[in-house]
C-alpha positions as CSV (number, residue, x, y, z in Angstrom):
1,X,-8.2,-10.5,3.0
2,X,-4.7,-11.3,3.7
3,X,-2.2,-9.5,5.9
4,X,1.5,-8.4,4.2
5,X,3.8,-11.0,5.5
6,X,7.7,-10.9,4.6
7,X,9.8,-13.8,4.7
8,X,12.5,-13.2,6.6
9,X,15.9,-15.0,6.8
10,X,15.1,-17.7,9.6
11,X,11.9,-18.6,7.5
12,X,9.8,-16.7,9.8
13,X,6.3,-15.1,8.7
14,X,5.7,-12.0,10.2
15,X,3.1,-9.4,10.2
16,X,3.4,-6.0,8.8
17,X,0.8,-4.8,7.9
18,X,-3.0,-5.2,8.2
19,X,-4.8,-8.1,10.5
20,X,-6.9,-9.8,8.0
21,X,-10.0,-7.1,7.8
22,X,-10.3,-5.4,4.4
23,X,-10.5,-1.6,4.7
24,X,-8.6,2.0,4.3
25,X,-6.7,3.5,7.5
26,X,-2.9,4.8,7.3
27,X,-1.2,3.4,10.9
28,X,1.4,1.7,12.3
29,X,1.9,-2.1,11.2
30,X,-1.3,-4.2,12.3
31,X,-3.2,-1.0,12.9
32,X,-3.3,0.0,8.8
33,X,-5.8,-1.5,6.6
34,X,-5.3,-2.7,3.1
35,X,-7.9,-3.6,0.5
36,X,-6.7,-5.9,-2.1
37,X,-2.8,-5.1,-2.4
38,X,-1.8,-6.7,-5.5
39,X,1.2,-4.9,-6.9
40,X,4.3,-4.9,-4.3
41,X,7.9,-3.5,-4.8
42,X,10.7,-2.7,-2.4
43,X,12.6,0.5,-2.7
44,X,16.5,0.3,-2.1
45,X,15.9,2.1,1.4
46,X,13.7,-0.8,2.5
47,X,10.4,0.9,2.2
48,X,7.7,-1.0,0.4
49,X,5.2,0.6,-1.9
50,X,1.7,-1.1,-3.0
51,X,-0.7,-1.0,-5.1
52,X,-3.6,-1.3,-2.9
53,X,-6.0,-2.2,-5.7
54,X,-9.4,-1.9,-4.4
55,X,-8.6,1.5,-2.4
56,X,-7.5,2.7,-5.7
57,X,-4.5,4.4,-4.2
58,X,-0.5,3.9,-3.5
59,X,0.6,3.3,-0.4
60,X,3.9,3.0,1.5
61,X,4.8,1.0,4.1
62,X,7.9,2.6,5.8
63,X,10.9,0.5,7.5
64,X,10.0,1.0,10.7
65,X,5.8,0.2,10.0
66,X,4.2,2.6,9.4
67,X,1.8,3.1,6.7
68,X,0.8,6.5,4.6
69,X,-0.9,6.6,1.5
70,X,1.2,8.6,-1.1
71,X,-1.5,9.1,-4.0
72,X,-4.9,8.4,-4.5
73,X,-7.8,9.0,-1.4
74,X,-8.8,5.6,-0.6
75,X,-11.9,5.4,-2.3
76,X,-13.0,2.4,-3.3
77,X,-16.3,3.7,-5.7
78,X,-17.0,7.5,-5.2
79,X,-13.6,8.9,-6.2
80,X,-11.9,5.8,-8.7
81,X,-11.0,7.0,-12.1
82,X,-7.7,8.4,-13.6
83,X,-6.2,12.1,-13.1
84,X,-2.9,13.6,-13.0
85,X,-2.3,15.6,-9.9
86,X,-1.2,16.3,-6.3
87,X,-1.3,13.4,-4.3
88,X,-4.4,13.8,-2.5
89,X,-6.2,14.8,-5.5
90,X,-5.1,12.2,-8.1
91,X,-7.2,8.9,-8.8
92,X,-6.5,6.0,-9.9
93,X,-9.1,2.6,-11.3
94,X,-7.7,-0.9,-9.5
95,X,-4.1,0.1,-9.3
96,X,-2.4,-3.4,-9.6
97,X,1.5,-3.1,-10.0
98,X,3.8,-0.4,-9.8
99,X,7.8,0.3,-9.7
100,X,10.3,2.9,-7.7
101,X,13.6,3.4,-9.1
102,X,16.7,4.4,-7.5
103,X,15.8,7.8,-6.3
104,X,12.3,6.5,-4.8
């Protein structure tokens, strides 16, 4: 597993998000856990959503660190599949990209 590490204008890296443990826990920067987040995008505002593929959900990762799942439950076997519906209740299979627009 592999922490999310932005590159920031004086070449830094720097941690923010996860420590390098796979798993499922919404928290603030090192705290959160990530399993496999393959698809990445930043919304205008900053934010960054992923596809945190083998949680099977979306989750965002806020300007100021802290990360909340926005759809799917974070199941990585029991509750994988594909339905429409409120956030908590939809599913998704190995979610690997995704896009915002504008309006995020």
């Amino acid at each position: 597993p592999v922490p999310l590490h932005p590159l920031v204008p004086e070449s830094e890296v720097v941690t923010i998000c996860g420590k390098g443990r796979f798993g499922y826990r919404d928290g603030h920067g090192t705290e959160a856990m990530l399993n496999a987040p393959m698809g990445l995008c930043v919304a205008p505002s900053g934010s960054i959503y992923v596809a945190d593929s083998y949680n099977n959900c979306i989750r965002k990762i806020a300007v100021d660190g802290e990360v909340t799942t926005l759809a799917g439950n974070g199941s990585r076997t029991s509750c994988m599949g594909h339905r429409d519906g409120p956030r908590s209740q939809s599913l998704f299979a190995v979610p690997y990209n995704l896009a915002v627009d504008a309006d995020e």
